[in-house]
MIDREN-844065 format. One line per field, with one value per residue: x, y, z of N, C-alpha, C in turn; chain. Coordinates in steps of 0.2 Angstrom, whole numbers, plus 5000, padded with zeros to 4 digits. Layout:
BEGIN
n.c1 <- [X|...]
n.c2 <- [Y|...]
n.c3 <- [Z|...]
ca.c1 <- [X|...]
ca.c2 <- [Y|...]
ca.c3 <- [Z|...]
c.c1 <- [X|...]
c.c2 <- [Y|...]
c.c3 <- [Z|...]
ch <- [A|...]
//
This chain:
BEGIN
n.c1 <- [5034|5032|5038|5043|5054|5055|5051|5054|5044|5041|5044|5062|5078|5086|5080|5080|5094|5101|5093|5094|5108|5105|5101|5111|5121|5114|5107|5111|5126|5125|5124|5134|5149|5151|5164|5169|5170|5160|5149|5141|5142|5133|5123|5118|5117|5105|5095|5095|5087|5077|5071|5067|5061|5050|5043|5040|5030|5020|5023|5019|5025|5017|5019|5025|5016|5004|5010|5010|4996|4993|4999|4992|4978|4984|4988|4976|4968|4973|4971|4958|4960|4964|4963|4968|4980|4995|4996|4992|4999|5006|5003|5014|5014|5025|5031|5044|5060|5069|5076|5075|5070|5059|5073|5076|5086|5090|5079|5078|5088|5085|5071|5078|5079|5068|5056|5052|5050|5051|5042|5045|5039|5041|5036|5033|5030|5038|5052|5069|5088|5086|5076|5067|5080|5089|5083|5084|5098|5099|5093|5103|5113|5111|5107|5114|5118|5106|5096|5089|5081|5073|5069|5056|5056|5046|5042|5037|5024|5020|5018|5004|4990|4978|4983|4981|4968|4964|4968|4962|4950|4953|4957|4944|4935|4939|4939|4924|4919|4924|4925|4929|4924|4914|4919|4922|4929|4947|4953|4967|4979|4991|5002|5012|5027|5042|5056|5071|5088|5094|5109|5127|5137|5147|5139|5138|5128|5120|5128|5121|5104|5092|5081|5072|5066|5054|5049|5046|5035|5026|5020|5016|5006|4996|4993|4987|4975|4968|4964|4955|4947|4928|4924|4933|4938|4949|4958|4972|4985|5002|5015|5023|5039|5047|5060|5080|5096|5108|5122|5120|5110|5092|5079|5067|5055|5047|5038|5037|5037|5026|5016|5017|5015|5001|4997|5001|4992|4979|4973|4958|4958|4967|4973|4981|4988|5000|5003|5014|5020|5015|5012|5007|5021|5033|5036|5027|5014|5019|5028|5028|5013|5012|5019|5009|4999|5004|5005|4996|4981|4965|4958|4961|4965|4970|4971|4975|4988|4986|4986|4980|4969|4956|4952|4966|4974|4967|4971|4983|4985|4984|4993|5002|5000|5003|5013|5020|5014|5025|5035|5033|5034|5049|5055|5051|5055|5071|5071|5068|5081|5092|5101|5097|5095]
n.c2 <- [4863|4876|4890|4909|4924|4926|4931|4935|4933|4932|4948|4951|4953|4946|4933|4941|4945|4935|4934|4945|4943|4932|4937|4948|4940|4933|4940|4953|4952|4949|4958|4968|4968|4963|4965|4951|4954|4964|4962|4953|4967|4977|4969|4967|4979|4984|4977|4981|4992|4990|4984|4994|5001|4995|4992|5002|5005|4995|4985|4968|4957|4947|4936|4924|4917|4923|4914|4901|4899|4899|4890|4880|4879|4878|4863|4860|4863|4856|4842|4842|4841|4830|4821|4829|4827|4814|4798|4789|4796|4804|4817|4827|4846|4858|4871|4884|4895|4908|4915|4916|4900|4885|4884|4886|4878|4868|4860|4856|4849|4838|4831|4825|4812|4807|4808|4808|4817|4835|4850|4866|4881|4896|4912|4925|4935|4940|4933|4934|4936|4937|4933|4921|4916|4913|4901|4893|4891|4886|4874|4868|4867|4858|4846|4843|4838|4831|4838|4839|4832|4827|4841|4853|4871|4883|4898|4914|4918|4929|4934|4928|4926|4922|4926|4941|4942|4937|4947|4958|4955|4955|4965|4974|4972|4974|4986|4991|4987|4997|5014|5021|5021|5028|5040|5057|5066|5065|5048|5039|5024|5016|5005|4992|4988|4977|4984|4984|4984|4994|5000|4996|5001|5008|5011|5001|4990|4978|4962|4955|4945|4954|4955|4967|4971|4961|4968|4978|4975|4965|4977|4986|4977|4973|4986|4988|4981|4984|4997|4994|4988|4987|4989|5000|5012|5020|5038|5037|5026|5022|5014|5008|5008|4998|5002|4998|5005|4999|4995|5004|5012|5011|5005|5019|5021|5026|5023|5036|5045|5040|5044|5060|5063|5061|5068|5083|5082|5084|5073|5068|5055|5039|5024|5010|4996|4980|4973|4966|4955|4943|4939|4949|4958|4966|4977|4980|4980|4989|4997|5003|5006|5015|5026|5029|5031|5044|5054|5061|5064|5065|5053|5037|5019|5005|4991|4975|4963|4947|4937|4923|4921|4912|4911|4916|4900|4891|4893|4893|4879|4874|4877|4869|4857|4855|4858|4846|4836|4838|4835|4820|4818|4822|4811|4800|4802|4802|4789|4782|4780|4775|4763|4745|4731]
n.c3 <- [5012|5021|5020|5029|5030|5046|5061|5077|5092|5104|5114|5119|5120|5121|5113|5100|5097|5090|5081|5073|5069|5060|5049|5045|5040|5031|5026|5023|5022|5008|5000|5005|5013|5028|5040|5053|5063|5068|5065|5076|5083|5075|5072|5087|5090|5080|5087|5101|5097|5090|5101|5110|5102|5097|5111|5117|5108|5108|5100|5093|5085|5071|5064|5063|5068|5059|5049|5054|5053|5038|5034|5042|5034|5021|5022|5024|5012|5004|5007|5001|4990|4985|4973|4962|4966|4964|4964|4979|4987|5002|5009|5022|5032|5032|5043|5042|5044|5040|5049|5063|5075|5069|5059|5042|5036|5043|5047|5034|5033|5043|5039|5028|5023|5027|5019|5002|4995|4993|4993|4994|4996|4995|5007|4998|4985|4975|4967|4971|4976|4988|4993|4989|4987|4994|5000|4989|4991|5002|5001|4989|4996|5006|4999|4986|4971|4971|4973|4959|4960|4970|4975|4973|4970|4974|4963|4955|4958|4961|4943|4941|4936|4941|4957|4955|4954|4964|4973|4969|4973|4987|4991|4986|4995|5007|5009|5005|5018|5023|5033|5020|5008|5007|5006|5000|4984|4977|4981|4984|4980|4986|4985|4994|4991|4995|4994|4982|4978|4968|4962|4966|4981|4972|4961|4950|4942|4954|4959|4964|4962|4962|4957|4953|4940|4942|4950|4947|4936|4942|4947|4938|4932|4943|4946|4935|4935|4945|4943|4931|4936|4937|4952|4958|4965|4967|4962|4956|4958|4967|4966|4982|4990|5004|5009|5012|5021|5016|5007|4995|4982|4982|4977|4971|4972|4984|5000|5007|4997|4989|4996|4999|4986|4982|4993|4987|4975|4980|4986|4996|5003|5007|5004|5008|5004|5007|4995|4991|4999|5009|5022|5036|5043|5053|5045|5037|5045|5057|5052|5039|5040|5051|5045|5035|5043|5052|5038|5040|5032|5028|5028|5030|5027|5031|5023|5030|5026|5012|5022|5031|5021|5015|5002|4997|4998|4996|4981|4983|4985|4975|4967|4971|4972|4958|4957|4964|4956|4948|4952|4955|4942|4937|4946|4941|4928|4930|4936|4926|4919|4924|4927|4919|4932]
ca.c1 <- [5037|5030|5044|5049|5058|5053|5052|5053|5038|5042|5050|5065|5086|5088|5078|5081|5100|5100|5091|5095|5114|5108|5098|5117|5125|5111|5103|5116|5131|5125|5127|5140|5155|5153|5169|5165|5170|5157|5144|5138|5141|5131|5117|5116|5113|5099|5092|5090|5083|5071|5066|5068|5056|5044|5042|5036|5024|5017|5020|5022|5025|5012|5022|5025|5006|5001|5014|5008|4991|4994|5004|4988|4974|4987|4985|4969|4966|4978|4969|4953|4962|4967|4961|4976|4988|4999|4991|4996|5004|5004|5009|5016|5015|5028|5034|5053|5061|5077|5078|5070|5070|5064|5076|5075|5092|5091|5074|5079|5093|5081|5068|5080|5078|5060|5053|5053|5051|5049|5038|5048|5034|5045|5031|5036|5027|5042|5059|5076|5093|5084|5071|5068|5088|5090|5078|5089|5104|5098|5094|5109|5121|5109|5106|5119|5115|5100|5092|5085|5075|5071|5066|5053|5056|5039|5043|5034|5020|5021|5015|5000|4986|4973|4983|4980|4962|4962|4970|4960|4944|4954|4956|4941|4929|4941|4936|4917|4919|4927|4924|4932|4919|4910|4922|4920|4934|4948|4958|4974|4980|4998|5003|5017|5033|5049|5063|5077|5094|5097|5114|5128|5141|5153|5136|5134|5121|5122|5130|5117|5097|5089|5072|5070|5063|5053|5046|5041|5031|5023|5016|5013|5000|4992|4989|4981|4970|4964|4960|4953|4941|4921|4923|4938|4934|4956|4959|4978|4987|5006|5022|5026|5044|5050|5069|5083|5100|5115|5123|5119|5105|5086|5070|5065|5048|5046|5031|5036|5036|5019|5009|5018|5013|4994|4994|5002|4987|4974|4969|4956|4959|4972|4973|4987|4989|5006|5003|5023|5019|5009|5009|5010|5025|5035|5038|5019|5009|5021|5034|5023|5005|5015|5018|5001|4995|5008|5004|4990|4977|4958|4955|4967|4964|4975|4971|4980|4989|4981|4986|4977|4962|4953|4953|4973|4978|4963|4975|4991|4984|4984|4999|5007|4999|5004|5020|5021|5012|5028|5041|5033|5037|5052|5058|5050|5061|5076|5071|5070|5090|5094|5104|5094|5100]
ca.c2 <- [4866|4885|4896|4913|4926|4925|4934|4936|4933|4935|4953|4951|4954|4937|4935|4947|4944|4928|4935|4951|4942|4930|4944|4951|4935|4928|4943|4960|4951|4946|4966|4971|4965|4966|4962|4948|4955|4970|4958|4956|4975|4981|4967|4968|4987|4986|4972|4985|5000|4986|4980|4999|5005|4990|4991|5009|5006|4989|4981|4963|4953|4943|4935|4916|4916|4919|4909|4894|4899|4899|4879|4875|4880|4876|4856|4857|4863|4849|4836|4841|4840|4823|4819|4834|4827|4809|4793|4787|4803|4806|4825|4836|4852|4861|4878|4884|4901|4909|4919|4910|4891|4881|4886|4881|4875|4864|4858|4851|4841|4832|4828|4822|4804|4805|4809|4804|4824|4842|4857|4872|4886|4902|4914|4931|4934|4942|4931|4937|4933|4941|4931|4913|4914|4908|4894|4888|4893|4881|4867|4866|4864|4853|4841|4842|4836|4825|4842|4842|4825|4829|4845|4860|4876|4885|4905|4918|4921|4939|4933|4922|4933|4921|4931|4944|4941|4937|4951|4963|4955|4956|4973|4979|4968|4976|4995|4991|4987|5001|5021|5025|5018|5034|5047|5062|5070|5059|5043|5036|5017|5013|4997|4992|4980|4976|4987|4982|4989|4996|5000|4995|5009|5010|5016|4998|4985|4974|4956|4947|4943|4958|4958|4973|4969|4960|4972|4984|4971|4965|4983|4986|4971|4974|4993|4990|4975|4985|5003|4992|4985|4991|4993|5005|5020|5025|5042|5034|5020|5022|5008|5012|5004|4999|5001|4998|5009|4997|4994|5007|5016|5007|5009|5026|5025|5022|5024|5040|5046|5042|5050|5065|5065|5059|5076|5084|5081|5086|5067|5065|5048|5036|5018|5007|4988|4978|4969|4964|4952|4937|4941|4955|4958|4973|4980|4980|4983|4991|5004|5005|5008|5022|5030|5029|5034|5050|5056|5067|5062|5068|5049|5034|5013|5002|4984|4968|4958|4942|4932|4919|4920|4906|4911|4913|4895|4887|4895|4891|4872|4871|4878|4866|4851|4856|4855|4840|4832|4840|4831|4815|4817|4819|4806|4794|4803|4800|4782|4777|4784|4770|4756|4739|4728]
ca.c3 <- [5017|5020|5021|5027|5035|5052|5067|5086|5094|5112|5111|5122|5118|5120|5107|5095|5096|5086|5073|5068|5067|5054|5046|5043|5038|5026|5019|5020|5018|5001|4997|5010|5016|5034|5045|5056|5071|5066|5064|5083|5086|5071|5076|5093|5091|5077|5092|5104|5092|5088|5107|5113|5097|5100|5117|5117|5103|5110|5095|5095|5077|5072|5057|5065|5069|5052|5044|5054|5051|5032|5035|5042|5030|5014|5023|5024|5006|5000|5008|5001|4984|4981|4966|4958|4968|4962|4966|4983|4990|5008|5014|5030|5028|5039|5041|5043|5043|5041|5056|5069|5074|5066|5055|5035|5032|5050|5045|5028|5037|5048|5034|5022|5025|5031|5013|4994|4988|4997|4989|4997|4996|4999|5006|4995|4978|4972|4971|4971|4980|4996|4997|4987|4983|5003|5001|4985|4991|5009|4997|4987|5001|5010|4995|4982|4966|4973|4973|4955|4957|4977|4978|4968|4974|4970|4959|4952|4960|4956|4937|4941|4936|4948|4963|4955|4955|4973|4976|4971|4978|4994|4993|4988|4999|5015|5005|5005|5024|5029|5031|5016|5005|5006|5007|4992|4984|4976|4983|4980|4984|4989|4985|4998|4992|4998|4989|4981|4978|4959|4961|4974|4982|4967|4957|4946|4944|4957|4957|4965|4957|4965|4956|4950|4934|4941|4957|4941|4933|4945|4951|4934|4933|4948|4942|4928|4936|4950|4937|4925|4937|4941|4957|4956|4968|4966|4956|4954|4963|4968|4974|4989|4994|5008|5007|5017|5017|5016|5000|4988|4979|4982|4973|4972|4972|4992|5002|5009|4991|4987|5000|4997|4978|4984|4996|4984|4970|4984|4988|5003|5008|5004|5005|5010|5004|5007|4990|4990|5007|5008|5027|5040|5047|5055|5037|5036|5048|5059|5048|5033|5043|5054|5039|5032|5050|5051|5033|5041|5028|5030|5027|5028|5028|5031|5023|5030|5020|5010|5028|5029|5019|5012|4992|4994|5003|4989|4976|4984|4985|4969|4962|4977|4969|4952|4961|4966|4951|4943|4956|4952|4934|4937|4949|4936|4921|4932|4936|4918|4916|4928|4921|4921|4933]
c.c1 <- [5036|5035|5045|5054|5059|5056|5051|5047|5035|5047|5056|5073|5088|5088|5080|5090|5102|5097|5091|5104|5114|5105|5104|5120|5121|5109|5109|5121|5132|5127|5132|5143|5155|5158|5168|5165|5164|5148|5140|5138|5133|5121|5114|5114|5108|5094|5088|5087|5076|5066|5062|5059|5048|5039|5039|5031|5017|5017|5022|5020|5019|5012|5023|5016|5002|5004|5011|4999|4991|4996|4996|4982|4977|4987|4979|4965|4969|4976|4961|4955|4965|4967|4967|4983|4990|4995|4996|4999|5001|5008|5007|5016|5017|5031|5041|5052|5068|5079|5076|5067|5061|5066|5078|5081|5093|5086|5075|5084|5090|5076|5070|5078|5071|5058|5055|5054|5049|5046|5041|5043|5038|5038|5030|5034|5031|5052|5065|5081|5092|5081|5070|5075|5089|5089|5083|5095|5104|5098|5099|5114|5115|5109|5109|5116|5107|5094|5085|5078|5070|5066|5061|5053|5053|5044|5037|5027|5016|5016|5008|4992|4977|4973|4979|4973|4960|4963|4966|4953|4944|4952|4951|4935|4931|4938|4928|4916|4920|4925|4925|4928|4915|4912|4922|4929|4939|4955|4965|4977|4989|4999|5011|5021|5039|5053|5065|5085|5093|5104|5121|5133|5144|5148|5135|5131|5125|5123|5124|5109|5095|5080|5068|5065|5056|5047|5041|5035|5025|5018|5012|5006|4995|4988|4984|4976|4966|4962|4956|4945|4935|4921|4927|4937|4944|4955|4970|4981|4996|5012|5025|5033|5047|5056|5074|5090|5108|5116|5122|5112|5100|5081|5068|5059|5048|5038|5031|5035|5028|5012|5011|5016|5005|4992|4996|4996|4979|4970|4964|4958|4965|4972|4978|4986|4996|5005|5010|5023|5016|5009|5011|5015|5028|5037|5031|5015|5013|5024|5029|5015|5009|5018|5012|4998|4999|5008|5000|4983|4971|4957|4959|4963|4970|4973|4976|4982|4985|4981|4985|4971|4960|4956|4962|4975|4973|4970|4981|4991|4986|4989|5004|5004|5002|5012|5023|5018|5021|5035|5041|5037|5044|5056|5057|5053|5068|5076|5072|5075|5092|5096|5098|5097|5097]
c.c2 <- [4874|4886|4903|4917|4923|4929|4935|4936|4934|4940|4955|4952|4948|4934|4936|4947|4940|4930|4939|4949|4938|4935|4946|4946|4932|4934|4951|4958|4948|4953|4968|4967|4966|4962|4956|4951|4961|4968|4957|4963|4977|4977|4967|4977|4988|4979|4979|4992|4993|4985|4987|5002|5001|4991|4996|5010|5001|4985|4973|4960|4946|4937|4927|4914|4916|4913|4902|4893|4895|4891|4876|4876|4878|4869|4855|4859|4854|4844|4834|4841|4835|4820|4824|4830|4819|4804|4790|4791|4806|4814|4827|4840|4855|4867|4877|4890|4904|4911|4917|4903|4890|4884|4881|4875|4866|4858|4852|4845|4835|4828|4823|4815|4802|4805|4810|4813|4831|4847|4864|4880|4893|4908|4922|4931|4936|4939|4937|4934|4933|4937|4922|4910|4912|4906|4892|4886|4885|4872|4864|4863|4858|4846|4840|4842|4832|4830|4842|4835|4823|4834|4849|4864|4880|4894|4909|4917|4926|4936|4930|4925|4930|4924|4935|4946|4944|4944|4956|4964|4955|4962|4977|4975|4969|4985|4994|4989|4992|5009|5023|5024|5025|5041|5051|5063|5064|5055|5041|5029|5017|5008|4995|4986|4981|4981|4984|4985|4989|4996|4999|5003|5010|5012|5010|4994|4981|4966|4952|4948|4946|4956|4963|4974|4967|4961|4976|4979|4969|4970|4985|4982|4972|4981|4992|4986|4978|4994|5001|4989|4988|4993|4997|5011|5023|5030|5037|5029|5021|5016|5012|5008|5004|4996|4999|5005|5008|4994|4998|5012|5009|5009|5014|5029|5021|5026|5033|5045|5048|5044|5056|5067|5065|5067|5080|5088|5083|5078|5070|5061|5044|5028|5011|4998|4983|4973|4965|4958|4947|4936|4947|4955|4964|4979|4985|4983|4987|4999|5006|5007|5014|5028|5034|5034|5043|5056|5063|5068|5063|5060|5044|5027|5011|4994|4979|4965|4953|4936|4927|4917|4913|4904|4911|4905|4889|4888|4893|4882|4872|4871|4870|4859|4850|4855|4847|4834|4834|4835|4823|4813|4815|4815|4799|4794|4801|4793|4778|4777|4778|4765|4748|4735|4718]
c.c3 <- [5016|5023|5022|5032|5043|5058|5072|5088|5100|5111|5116|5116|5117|5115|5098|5092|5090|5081|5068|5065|5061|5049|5041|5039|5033|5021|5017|5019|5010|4996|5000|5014|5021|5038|5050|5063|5076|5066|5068|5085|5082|5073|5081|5093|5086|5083|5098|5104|5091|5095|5109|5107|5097|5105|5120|5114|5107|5105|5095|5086|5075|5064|5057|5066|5063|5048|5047|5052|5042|5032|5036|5036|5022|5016|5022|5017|5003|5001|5006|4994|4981|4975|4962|4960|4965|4968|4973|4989|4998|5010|5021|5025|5035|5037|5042|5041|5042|5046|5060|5068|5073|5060|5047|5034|5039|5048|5037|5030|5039|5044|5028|5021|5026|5023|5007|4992|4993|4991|4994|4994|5000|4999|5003|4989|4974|4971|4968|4976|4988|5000|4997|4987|4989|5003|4997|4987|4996|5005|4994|4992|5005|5004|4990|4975|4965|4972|4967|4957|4966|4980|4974|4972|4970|4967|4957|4951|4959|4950|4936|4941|4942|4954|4961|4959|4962|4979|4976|4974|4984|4995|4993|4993|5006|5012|5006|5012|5028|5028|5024|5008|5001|5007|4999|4990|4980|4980|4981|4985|4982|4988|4988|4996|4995|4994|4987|4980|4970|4958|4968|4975|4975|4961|4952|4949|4950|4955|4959|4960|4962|4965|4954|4947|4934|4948|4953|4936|4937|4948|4947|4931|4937|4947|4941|4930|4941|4946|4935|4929|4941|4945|4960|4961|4968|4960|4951|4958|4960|4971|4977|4992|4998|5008|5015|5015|5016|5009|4993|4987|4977|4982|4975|4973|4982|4993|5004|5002|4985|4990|4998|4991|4979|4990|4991|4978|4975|4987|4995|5007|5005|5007|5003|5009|5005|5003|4990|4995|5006|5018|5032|5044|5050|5050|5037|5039|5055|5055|5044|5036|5045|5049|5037|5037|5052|5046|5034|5036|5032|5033|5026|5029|5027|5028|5022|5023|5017|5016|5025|5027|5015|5004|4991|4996|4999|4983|4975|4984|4979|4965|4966|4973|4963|4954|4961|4959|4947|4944|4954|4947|4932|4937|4944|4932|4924|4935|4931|4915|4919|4925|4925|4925|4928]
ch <- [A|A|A|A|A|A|A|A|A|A|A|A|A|A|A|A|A|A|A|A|A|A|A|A|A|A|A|A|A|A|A|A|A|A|A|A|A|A|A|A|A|A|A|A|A|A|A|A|A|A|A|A|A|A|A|A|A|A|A|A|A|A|A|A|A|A|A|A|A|A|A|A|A|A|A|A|A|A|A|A|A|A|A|A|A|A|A|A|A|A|A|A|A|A|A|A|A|A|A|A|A|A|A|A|A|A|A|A|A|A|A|A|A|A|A|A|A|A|A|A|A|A|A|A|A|A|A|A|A|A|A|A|A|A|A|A|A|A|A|A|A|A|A|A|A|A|A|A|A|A|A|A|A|A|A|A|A|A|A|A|A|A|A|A|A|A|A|A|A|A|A|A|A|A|A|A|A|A|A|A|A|A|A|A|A|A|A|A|A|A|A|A|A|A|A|A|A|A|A|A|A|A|A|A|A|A|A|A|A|A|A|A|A|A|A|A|A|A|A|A|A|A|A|A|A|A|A|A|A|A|A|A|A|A|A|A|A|A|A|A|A|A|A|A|A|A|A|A|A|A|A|A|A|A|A|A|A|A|A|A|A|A|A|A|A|A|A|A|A|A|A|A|A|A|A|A|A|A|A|A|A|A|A|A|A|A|A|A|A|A|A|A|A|A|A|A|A|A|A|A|A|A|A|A|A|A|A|A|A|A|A|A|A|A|A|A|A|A|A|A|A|A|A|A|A|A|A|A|A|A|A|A|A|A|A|A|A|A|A|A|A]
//
């Protein structure tokens, strides 16, 4: 099951209500105590700052579109990969989202019964309590104890240095397409992730599994993998965070941070990737581009996400197989525990 956020795709209030309210209830009240009664106020008014700021721009979210995209190109990998997968094995490959129907937690209900083992594919390279820790959290309460010999919930993504790879054959084979190719003077690449909190209001660590750790790691990887490599035309490459401002003190290095260090240093051009993402959504190509585009740079690019590319949805097959070869395993070690009758 490809999993993520998800969002509005027809941009009305109607809409937009419903899911900026679980927004509040699933992912800010895991750092902020919000009143309930404050809960529709607070949502309905980040609803119509959203429809009103939308609607002026033209923008329309394009985050369901790929996510189904991606559902289907990871089916159609999988099915040309039989041979990896457990002898026998028939799969669906269905989406679900937090914020918008079909919704994960709803979704898992209705399949329980239909199938022997689920692969919950949380689409975020980065986990934490934000992102994957929703998908666990859905399956716990949906499946109980049943959960360990039922379900795999894929991780650590972020580490896998074949992304990597991918990654940076993404990026630069959208640079050899584009102006910027042949621009003089020197470049500076942005790599674009989600934030996270470092500290909450009262100034310590946070209770919940942010990711920190595991944001700076990840950036650090990516770095040295796209310096290190031939076709390199960055003088530096900066994380660019996009934060939010509830609950505390949140990663410091934001996007607005490293253009200003990139004008600073005399850059030309600059070039914008939302590494942190595994597809475009309002963060993305919306917030973070209008930045990029705002900065006043000689020379700027913007490259998409890894969408639906081919080389990621070949790669993701795999580990998803790997998956699944893993759930068998179990089921069978859990079968051999069973009393003889």
């Amino acid at each position: 099951m490809v999993v993520t956020y998800g969002e509005v795709e027809k941009l009305t209030l109607r809409n937009l209500w419903p899911s900026s309210r679980r927004i509040l209830k699933v992912i800010t009240s895991q750092i902020v105590k919000v009143p309930r009664f404050l809960v529709y106020l607070v949502a309905d008014y980040r609803s119509t700052k959203h429809f009103i700021d939308w609607r002026r721009s033209g923008y329309r979210s394009t985050l369901l579109a790929t996510n189904r995209a991606q559902r289907a190109r990871l089916e159609a990998c999988l099915r040309s990969r039989t041979a990896e997968l457990p002898p026998d094995t028939d799969i669906d490959v269905l989406d679900a989202y937090y914020f918008v129907p079909p919704y994960l937690e709803e979704m898992l209900g209705e399949i329980r019964s239909r199938y022997d083992g689920i692969v919950v594919v949380p689409m975020i390279p980065v986990e934490s309590a934000f992102s994957c820790g929703v998908a666990c959290r859905m399956v716990s309460e949906t499946y109980g104890d049943e959960r360990y010999s039922r379900v795999r919930l894929m991780n650590r993504f972020w580490s896998d240095e074949a992304l990597h790879r991918i990654y940076a054959d993404h990026l630069f084979s959208r640079i050899a397409e584009s102006p910027l190719a042949d621009t003089e003077g020197k470049l500076g690449l942005v790599l674009v992730i989600h934030g996270t909190l470092v500290r909450d209001r009262a100034g310590n660590p946070p209770k919940v599994f942010t990711g920190l750790d595991e944001t700076g790691r990840f950036f650090e990887m990516m770095k040295r993998r796209i310096m290190e490599d031939p076709r390199n035309i960055f003088a530096d490459i900066r994380q660019g965070c996009m934060n939010h401002s509830a609950g505390g003190e949140w990663t410091a290095d934001t996007v607005e941070k490293a253009l200003e260090a990139f004008r600073r240093e005399g850059c030309r051009g600059v070039v914008m990737f939302p590494y942190g993402f595994f597809a475009d959504n309002s963060e993305t190509e919306y917030e973070a581009k209008r930045l990029l585009e705002s900065a006043g740079f000689p020379r700027s690019y913007y490259v998409r996400c890894i969408n639906d590319s081919p080389a990621f949805a070949d790669w993701l097959a795999g580990r998803v197989a790997g998956e699944l070869c893993m759930l068998q395993h179990i089921q069978q070690a859990y079968e051999s525990l069973e009393p003889k009758s």
